[in-house]
C-alpha positions as CSV (number, residue, x, y, z in Angstrom):
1,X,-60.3,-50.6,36.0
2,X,-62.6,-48.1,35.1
3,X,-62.0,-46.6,31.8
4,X,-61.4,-42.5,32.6
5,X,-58.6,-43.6,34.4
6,X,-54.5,-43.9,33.9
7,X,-54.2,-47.5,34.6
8,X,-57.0,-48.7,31.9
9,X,-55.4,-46.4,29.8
10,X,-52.0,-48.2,30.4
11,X,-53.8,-51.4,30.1
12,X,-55.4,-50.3,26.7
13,X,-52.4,-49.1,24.8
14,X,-50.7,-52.8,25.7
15,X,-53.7,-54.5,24.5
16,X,-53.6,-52.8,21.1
17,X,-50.0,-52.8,20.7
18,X,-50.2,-56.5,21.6
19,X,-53.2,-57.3,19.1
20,X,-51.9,-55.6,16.7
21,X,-48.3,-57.3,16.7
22,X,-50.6,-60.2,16.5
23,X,-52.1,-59.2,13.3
24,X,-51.2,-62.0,10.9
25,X,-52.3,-64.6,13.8
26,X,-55.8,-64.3,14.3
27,X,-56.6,-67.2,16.4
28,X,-53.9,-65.9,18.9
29,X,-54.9,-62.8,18.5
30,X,-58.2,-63.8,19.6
31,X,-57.4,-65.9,22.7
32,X,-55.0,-62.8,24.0
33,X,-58.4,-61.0,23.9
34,X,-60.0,-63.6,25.8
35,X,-57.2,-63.5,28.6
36,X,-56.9,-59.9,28.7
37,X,-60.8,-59.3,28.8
38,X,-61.1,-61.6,31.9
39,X,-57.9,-60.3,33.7
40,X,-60.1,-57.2,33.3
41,X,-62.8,-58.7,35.3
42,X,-60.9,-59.9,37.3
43,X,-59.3,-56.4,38.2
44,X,-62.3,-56.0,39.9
45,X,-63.4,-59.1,41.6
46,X,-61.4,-62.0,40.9
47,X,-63.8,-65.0,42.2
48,X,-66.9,-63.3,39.6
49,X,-64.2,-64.6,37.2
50,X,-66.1,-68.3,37.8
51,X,-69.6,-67.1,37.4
52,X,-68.9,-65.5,34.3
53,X,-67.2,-68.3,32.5
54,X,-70.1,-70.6,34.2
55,X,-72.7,-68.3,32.4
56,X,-70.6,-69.2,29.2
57,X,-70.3,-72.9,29.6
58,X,-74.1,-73.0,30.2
59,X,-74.8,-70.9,27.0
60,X,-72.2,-72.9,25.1
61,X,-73.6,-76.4,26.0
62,X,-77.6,-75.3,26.2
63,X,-76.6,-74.0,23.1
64,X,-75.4,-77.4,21.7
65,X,-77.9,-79.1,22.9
66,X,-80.8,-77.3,21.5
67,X,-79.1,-77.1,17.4
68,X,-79.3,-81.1,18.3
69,X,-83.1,-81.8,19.0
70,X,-85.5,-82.0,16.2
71,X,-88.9,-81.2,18.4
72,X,-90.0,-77.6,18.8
73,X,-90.9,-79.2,22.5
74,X,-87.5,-80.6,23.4
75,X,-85.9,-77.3,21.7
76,X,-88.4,-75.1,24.2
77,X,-87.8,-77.1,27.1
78,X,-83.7,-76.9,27.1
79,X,-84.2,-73.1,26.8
80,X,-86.3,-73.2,29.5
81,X,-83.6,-74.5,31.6
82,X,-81.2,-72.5,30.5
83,X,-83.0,-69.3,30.7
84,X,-84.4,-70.3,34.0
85,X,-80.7,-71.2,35.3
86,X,-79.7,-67.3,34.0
87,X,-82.3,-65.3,35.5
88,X,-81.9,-68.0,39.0
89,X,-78.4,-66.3,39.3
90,X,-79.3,-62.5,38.2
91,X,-82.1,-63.3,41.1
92,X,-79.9,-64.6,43.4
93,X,-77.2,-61.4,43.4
94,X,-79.4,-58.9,42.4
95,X,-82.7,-59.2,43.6
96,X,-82.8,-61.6,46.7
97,X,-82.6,-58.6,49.2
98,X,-85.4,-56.7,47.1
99,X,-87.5,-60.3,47.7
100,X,-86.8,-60.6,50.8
101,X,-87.9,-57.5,52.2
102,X,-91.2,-57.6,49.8
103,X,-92.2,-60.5,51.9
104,X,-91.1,-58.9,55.4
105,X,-94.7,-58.5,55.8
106,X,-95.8,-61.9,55.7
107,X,-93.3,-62.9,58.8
108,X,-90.8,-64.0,56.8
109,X,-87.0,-63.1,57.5
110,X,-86.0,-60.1,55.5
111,X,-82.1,-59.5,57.3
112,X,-79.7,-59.0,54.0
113,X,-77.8,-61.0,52.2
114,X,-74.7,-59.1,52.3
115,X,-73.9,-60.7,48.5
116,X,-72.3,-58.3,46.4
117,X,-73.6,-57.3,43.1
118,X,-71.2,-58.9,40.2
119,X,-70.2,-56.0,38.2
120,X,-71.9,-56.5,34.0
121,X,-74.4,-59.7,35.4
122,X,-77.4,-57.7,34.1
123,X,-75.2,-57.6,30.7
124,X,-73.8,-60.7,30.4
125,X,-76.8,-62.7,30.8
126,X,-78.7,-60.8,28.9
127,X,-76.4,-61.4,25.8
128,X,-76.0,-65.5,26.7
129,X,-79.6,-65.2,27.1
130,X,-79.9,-63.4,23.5
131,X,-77.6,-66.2,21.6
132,X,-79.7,-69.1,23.3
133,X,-82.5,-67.6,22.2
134,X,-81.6,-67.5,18.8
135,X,-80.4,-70.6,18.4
136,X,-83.1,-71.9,19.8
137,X,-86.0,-69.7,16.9
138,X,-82.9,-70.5,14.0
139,X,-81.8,-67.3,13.8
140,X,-78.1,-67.7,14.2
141,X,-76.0,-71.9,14.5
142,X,-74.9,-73.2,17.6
143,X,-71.0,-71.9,17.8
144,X,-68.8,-75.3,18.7
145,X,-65.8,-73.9,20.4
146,X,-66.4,-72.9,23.9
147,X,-64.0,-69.8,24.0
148,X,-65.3,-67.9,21.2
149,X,-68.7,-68.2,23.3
150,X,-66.8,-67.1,26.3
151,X,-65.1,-64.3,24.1
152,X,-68.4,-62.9,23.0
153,X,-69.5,-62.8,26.7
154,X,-66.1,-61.2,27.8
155,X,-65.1,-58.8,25.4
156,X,-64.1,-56.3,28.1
157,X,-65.0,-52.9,25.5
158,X,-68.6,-54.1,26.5
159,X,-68.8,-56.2,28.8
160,X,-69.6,-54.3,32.2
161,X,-72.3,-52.0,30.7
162,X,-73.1,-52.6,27.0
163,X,-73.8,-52.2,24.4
164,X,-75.7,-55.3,24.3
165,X,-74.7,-57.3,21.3
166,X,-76.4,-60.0,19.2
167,X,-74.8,-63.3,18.4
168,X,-75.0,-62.7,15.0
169,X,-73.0,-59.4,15.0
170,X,-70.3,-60.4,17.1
171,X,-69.5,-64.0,16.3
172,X,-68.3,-64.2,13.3
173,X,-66.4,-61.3,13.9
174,X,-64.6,-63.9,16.0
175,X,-64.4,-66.4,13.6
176,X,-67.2,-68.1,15.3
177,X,-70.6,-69.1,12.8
178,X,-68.5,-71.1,10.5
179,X,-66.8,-67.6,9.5
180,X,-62.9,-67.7,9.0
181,X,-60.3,-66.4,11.8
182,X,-60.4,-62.7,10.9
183,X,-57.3,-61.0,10.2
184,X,-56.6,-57.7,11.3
185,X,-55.7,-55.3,8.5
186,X,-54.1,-51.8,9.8
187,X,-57.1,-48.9,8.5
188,X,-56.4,-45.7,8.9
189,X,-60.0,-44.8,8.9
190,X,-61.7,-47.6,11.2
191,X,-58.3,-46.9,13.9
192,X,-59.5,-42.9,13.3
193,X,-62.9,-43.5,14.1
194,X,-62.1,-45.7,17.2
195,X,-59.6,-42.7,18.6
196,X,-62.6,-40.1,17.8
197,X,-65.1,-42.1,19.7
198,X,-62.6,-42.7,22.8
199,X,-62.1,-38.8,22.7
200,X,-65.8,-38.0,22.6
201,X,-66.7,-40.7,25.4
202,X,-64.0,-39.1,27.7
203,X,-64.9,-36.0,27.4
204,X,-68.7,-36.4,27.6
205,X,-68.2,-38.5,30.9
206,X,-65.4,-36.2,32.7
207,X,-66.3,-32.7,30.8
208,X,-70.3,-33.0,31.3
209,X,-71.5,-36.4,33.6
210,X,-68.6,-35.8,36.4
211,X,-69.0,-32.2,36.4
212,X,-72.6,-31.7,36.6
213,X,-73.0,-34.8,39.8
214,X,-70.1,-33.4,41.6
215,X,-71.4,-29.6,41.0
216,X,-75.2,-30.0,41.5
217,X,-76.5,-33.4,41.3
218,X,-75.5,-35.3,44.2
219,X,-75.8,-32.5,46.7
220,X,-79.4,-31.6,45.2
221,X,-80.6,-34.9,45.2
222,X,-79.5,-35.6,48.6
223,X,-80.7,-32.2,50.5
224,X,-83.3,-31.4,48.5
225,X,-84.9,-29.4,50.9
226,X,-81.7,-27.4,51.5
227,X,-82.3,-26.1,47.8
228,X,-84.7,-23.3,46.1
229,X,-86.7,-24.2,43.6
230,X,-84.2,-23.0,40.9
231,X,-81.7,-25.3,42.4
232,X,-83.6,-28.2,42.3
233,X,-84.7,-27.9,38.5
234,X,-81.1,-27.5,37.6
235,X,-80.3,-30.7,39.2
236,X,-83.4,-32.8,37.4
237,X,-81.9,-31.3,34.4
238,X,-78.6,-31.8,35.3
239,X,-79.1,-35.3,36.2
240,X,-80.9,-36.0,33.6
241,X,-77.6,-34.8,30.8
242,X,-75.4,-36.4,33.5
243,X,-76.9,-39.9,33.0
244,X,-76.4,-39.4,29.4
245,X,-73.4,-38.0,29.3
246,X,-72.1,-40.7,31.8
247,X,-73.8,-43.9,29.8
248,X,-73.6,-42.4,26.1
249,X,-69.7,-41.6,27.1
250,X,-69.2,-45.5,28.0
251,X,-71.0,-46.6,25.0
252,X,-69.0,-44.1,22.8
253,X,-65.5,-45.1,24.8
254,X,-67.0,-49.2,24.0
255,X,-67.8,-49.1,20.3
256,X,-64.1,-46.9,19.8
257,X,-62.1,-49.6,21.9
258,X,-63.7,-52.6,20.1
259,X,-62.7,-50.7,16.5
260,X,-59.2,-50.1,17.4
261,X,-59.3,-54.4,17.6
262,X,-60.6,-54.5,14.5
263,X,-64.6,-55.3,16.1
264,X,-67.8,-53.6,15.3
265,X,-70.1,-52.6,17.8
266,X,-73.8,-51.2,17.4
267,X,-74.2,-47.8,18.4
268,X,-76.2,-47.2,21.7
269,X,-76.8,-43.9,22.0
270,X,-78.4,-41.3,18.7
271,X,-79.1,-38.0,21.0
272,X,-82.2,-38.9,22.8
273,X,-83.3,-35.4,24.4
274,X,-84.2,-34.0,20.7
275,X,-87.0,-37.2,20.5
276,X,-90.7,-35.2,19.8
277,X,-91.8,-38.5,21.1
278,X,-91.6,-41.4,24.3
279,X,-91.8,-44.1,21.3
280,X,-88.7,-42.1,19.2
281,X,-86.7,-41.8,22.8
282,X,-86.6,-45.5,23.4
283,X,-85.3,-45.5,19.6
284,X,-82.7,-43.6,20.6
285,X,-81.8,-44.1,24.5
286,X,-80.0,-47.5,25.4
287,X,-80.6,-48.4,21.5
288,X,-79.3,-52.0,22.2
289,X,-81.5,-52.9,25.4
290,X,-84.8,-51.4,23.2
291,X,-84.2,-53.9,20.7
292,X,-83.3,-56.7,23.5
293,X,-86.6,-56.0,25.5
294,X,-88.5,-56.0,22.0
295,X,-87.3,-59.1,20.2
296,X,-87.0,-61.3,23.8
297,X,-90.1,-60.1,25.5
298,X,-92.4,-57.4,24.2
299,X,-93.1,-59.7,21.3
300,X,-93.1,-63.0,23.0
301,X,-95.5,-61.4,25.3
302,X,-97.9,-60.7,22.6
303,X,-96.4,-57.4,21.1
304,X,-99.0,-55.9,19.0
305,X,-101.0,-58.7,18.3
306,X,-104.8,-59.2,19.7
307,X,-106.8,-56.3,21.5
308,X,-105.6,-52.9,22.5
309,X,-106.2,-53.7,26.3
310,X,-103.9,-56.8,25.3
311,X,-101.3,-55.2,23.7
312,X,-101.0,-51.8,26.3
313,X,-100.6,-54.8,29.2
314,X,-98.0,-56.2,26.8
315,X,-96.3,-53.1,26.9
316,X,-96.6,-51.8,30.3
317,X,-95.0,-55.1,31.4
318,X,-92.0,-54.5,29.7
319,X,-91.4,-51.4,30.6
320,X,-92.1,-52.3,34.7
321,X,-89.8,-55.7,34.1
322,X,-87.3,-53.2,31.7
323,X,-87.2,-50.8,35.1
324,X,-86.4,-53.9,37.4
325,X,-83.9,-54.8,35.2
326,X,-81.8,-51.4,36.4
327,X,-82.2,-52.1,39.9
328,X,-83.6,-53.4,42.6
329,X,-85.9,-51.2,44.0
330,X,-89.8,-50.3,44.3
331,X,-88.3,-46.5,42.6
332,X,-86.7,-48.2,39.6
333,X,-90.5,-50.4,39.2
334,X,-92.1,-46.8,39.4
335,X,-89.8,-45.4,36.3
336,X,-90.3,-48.1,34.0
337,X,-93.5,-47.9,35.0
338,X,-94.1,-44.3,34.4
339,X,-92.3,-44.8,30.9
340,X,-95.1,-47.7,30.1
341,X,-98.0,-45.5,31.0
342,X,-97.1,-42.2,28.8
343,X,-96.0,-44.7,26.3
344,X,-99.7,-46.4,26.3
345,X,-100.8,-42.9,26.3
346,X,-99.2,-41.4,23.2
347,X,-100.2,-44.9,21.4
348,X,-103.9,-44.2,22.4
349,X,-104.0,-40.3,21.3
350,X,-101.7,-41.2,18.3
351,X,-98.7,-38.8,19.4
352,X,-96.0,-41.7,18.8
353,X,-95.9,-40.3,14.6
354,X,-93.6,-38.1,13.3
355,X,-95.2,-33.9,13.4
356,X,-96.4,-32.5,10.6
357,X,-95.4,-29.1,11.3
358,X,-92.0,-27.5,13.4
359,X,-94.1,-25.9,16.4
360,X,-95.8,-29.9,16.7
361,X,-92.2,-31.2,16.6
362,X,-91.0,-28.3,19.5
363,X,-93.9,-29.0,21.3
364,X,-93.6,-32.6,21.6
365,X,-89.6,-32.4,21.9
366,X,-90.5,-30.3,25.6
367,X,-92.8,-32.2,26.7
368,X,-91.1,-36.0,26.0
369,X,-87.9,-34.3,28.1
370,X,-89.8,-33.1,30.4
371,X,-91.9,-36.7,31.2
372,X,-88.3,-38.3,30.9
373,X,-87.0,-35.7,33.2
374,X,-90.0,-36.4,36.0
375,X,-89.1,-40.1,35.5
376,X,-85.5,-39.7,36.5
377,X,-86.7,-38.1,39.6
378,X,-87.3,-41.3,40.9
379,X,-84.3,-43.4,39.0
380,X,-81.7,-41.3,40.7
381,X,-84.2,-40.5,44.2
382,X,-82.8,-43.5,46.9
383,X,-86.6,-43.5,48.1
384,X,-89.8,-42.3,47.3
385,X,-89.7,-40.1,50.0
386,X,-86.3,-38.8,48.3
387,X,-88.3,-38.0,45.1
388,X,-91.2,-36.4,47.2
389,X,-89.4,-34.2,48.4
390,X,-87.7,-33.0,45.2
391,X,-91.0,-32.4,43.5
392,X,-92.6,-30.7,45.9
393,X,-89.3,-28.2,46.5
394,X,-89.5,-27.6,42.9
395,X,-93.1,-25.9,43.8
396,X,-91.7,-24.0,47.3
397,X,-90.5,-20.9,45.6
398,X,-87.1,-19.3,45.8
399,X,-87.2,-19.2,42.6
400,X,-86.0,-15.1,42.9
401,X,-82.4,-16.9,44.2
402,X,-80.5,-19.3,43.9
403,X,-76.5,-19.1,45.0
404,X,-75.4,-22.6,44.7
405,X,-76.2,-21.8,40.5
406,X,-72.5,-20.9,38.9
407,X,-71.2,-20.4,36.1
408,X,-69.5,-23.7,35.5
409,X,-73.1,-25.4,36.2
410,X,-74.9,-22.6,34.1
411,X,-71.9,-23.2,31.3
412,X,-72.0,-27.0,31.5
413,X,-75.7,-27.5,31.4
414,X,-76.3,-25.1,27.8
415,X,-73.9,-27.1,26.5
416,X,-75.3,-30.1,27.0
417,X,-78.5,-28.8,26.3
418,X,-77.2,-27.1,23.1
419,X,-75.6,-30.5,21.7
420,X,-78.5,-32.3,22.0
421,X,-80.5,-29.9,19.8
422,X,-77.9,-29.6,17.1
423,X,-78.6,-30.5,13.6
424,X,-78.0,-34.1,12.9
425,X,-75.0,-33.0,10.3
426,X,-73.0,-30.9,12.3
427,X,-71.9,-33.9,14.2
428,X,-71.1,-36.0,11.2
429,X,-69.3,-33.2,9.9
430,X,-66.8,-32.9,12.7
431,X,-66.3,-36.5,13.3
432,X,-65.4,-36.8,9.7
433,X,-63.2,-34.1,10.3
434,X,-61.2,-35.3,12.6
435,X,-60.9,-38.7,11.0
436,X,-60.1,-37.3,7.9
437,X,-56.8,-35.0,9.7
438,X,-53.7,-36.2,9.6
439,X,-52.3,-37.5,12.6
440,X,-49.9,-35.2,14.3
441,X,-53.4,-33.1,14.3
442,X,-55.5,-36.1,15.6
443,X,-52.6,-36.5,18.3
444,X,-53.1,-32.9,19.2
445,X,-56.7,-33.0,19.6
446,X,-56.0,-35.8,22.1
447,X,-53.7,-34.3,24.1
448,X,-56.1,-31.3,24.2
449,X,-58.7,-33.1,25.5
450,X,-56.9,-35.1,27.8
451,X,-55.6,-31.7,29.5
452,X,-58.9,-30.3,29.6
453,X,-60.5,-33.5,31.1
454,X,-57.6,-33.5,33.6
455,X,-58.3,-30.0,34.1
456,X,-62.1,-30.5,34.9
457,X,-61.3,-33.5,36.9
458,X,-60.0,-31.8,39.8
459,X,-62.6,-32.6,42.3
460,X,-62.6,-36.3,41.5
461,X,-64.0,-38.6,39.2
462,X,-67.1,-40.7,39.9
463,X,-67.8,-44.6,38.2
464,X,-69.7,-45.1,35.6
465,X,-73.5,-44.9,36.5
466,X,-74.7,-48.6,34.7
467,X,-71.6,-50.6,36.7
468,X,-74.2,-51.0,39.6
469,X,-77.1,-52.4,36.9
């Protein structure tokens, strides 16, 4: 069930309406939201149902095992096993084809698979990997009961693409970490706020994402060469708000569910096109995997420590391994790659700081979207040849026409362009506006929205870009 759709959104009001009749019984309340996250799931692919509750049994137990042993060693070598077991099934589903093909050239046999891709796996073993982790360095206990584990995994707000949440946030929100059953207490404010978000996600995926692929986007990007040079920017720019717009919108749609459940979720997304700075984008793009890639293998790595040479290898790897992690594919390896190499080149020529001055600031805010632009080229290309071909039609001319260029593209791109460049405030100002309304204008708002999305939504609606990650 994807969530721009009239079935989730049947399924969502019963879940609330549900939960919230179950408001005095938390620990029912609790295992409805266990059943209803993995009838979710299983919506989608019923048998995935087993490998997901697998991935929790095998957190749950390594977890367990690891609070038990006294020696750092013994510790170490149960996470070992456990990690190893996690990435040996994100491998296996997601990256066996991508392996065998590498080694075509040796002789070997490099036919396909044919497995399909669980929906989330890149999610949800990053999280179990996360709590493992931690309990392993001290940093959060081993939880005892087996379904708040499987709970935290399956919390369907999040669970298919993120945000990526750490033990210690979400567990004792489940009255897991020797924290009491939580009750639900009706809050006009927190159920406000979860309404807003849904509101903004929707719109930013079917007003600005679905518009802009169906519009420009996917056409562009597979013709390139039927295009002018005109055309081809506004689809690098378009794709480029479209991917934000889609992934942001999720995240937004996630953190506003999760609230209207009474849960807390990090916020993912903080406007990343304004960044003056690669270093301030990944502080504000996919906020949640930053911090994951950081704490579990940037520093592990090395981070910072030792000589520059050390720590730039350090950080190129986890952008290359951070760009496999999207996909498998040698054009995903060249994005995170790219990403590593400007990011070792701002730390070298010190341009990761904060400008002094508002022409430094403008300067570096066109030329970080710009570099994240180029990348993007090749995260959305299918080939290399694909993303060729799109950078060298950007240099063919045409730029004196360009009839595939509407309004509705024109329209939909300043806006997105406009929004990200908007002064922090402005935002905060309408969201507490609308939380701060009384309902039968909250209720309006939605309905407004909801015609206009319906509106804009003629042509189809797409999924959600991270479902293949």
């Amino acid at each position: 069930m994807l969530f721009h759709t009239p079935a989730f959104g049947i399924f969502l009001v019963v879940c609330v309406t549900v939960a919230w009749l179950l408001a005095r019984r938390p620990q029912a309340r609790l295992w409805f939201l266990l059943v209803a996250s993995y009838y979710f799931y299983a919506c989608w692919e019923p048998r995935f149902v087993v490998l997901m509750a697998g991935c929790a049994v095998l957190d749950w137990g390594g977890a367990l095992l690891i609070a038990r042993q006294r020696h750092r060693s013994a510790r170490g070598a149960i996470l070992a096993v456990v990690g190893g077991l996690h990435l040996g099934l994100l491998g296996l589903w997601k990256y066996a084809d991508f392996i065998l093909e590498a080694l075509a050239p040796l002789g070997l046999d490099a036919r396909p698979t044919g497995l399909v891709l669980p929906v989330g796996i890149s999610f949800f073993t990053f999280q179990g990997i996360g709590y493992v982790v931690d309990v392993c360095k001290g940093r959060v206990g081993a939880e005892r009961s087996l379904w708040r584990v499987m709970l935290f995994l399956a919390f369907f707000p999040q669970l298919v693409a993120g945000p990526i949440v750490r033990a210690d946030r979400l567990l004792p929100q489940l009255g897991g970490q020797g924290h009491p059953p939580p009750s639900l207490h009706l809050d006009d404010r927190d159920f406000s706020r979860g309404i807003s978000l849904l509101i903004l996600g929707l719109a930013k995926k079917a007003i600005l994402a679905d518009v802009l692929a169906r519009e420009i986007v996917d056409r562009v990007f597979d013709l390139p060469r039927m295009y002018t040079g005109p055309e081809v920017l506004a689809a690098v720019y378009g794709y480029a708000l479209q991917i934000y717009g889609d992934f942001s919108g999720y995240s937004d749609m996630a953190v506003g569910m999760a609230l209207l459940f009474g849960i807390s979720l990090p916020r993912n997304f903080d406007r990343p096109y304004r960044a003056a700075s690669l270093q301030n984008f990944w502080r504000r793009w996919h906020i949640t995997l930053s911090i994951w890639l950081r704490d579990y293998l940037y520093i592990p790595l090395g981070g910072n420590r030792g000589s520059k040479v050390a720590r730039d290898r350090n950080l190129l790897v986890t952008m290359v391994l951070g760009g496999l992690w999207h996909g498998a594919a040698w054009t995903f390896v060249a994005w995170g790659g790219m990403h590593g190499v400007w990011l070792i080149v701002e730390r070298r020529l010190g341009l990761a700081g904060e400008r002094s001055t508002w022409w430094r600031k403008a300067l570096g805010v066109f030329v970080t979207f710009h570099v994240v632009c180029l990348a993007w080229i090749f995260f959305r290309a299918p080939s290399f040849e694909g993303a060729a071909e799109m950078i060298l039609q950007l240099g063919r001319g045409g730029w004196d026409a360009a009839p595939n260029l509407n309004r509705t593209i024109l329209g939909v791109l300043a806006f997105g362009l406009v929004e990200q460049a908007l002064p922090d405030d402005w935002g905060r100002r309408v969201y507490g506006l609308f939380v701060r309304a009384p309902a039968l204008a909250q209720a309006a708002v939605l309905v407004l929205v909801l015609r206009l999305v319906g509106a804009m939504s003629q042509g189809g609606s797409s999924p959600f870009i991270y479902f293949q990650f």
